[in-house]
C-alpha positions in Angstrom: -67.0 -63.3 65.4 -66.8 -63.8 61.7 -63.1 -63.8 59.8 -63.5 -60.4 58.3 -63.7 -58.0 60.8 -60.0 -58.4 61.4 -59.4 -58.0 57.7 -61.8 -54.7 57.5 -59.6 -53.3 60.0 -56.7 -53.8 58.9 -57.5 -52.3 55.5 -58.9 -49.4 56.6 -55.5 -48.9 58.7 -53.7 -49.3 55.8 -56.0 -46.8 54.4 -55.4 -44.1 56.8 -51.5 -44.8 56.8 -51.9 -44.0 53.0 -53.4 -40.9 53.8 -51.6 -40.0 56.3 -48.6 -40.5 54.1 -49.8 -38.5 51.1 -50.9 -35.5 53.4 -47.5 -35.5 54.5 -46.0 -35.6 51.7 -47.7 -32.7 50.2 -47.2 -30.1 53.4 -44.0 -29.5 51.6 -45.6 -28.1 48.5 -48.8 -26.6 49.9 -46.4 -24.9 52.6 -43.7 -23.1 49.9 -47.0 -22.1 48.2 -48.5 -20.9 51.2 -45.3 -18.7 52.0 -45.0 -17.5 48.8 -48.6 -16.4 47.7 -49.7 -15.5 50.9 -47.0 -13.9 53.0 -44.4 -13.1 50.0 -41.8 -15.4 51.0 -40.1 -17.0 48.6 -38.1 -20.4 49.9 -34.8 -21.8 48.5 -35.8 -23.7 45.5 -32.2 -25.1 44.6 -28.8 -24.2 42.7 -30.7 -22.7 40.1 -33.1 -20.7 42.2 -29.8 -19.0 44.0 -27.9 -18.2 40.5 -31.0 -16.8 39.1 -31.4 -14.6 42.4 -27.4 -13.9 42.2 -27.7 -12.9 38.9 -31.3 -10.2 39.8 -29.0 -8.8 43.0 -26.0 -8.4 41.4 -26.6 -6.3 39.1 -27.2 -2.2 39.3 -30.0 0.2 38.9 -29.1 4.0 38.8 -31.3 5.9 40.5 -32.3 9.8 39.8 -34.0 12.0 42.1 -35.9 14.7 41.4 -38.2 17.6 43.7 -40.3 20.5 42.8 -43.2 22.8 44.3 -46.3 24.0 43.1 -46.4 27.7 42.0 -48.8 28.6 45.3 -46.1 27.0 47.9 -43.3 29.2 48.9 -40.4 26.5 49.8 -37.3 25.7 48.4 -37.3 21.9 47.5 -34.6 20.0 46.1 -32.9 16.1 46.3 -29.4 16.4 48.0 -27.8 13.7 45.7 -29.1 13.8 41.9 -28.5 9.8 41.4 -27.3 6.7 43.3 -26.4 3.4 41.5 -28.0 0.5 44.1 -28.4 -3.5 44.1 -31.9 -4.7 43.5 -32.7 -6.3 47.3 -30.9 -3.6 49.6 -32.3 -0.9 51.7 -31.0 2.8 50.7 -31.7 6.2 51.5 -31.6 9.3 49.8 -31.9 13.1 51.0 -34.3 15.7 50.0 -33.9 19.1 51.9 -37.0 22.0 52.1 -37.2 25.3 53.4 -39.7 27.1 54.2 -38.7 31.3 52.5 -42.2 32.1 53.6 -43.2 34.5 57.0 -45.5 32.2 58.6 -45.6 28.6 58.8 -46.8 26.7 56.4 -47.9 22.8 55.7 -46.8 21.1 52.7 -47.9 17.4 51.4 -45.0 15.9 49.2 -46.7 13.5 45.8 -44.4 11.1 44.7 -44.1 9.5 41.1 -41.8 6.9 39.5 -40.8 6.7 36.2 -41.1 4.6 33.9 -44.2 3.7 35.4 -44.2 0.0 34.7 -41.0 0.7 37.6 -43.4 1.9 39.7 -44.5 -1.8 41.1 -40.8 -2.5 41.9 -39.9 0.8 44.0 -41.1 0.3 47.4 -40.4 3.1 49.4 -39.9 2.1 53.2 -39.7 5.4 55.1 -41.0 8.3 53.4 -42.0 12.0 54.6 -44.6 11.6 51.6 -46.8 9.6 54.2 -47.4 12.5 56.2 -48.0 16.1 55.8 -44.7 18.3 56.4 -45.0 21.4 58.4 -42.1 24.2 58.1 -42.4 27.3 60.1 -40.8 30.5 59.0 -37.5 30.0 57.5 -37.5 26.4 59.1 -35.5 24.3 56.7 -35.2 20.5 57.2 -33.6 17.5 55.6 -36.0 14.8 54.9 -35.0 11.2 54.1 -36.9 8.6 52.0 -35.6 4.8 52.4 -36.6 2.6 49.3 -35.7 -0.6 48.2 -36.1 -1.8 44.4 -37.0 -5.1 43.9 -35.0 -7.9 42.4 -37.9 -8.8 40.1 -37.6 -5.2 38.4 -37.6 -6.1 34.7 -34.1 -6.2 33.2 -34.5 -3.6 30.5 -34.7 -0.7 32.7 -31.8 0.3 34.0 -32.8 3.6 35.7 -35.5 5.0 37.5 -36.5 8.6 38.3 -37.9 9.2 41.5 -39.4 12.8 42.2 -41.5 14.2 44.3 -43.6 17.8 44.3 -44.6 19.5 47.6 -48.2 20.6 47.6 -49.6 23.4 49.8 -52.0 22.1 52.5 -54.3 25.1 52.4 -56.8 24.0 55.3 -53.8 22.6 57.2 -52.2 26.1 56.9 -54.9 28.1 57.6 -55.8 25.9 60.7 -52.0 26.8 61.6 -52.0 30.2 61.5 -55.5 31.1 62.4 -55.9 33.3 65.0 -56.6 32.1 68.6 -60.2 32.3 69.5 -60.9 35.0 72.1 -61.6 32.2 74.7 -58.3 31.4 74.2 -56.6 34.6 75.1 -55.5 35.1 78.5 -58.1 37.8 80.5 -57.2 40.9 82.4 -57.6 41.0 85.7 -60.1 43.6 86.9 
């Protein structure tokens, strides 16, 4: 055996210790990365990360609410508070109440807007009856609640934010409601 081997060992496990070392040492980074960019996460970054963050949550945002219907739906549609002032970060919910002044029933589809629109990115509603169509039968009235939350990262010039929504009728919905049973369907007399 020749002198060296011992010596080519070692430095490679030096080498891998180095490695090692350096791999480990960047987790730290890679992983606050990895929560924030791919899961939305964002980790405690220090004293000046918390202030800033105080600073986002602590202030307030007044919120309007706003509801119409189209000309061809025959509901009454309307917010049951016209504003709320709320803290960027928190869960709220608002009220809308419809009813249904039509004879039959009738399916409605609610499209939401926010304004300004560059708010738009920043108003994440949680629960919303916009995410599925609405059906009302006659006279029916219901309250319908929307959850939201505004983000913290909401730019600091705007100060309010209208959200509104108009209810849509669902003709084929509607007329697949109140079609008339096939004859199959009715009940036969007996002979």
């Amino acid at each position: 055996m020749s002198g060296k081997a011992p010596t080519a060992g070692l430095g490679k496990m030096i080498g891998v210790a180095l490695v090692a070392f350096a791999f480990t040492f960047a987790l730290v980074p890679l992983y606050r990365i990895a929560c924030e960019k791919v899961f939305g996460v964002r980790l405690e970054q220090g004293a000046a990360a918390t202030v800033a963050t105080a600073a986002k949550n602590a202030r307030t945002i007044t919120v309007q609410f706003d509801g119409g219907v189209n000309s061809k739906l025959p509901w009454e549609f309307e917010p049951q508070q016209l504003t709320l002032q709320v803290r960027p970060g928190e869960q709220y919910e608002a009220t809308y109440f419809a009813r249904n002044t039509s004879d039959r029933a009738i399916v409605g589809s609610a499209v939401p807007s926010v304004a300004p629109a560059r708010a738009s990115g920043y108003f994440n509603k949680t629960e919303c009856f916009c995410f599925t169509a609405q059906t009302l039968a006659a006279g029916e009235g219901r309250a319908m609640p929307v959850r939201f939350i505004v983000d913290p990262d909401l730019p600091a010039d705007v100060k309010t934010i209208t959200l509104s929504y108009t209810f849509f009728k669902n003709e084929a919905q509607t007329a697949q409601l109140n079609a008339p049973k096939a004859s199959s369907d009715l009940p036969r007399a007996a002979p």
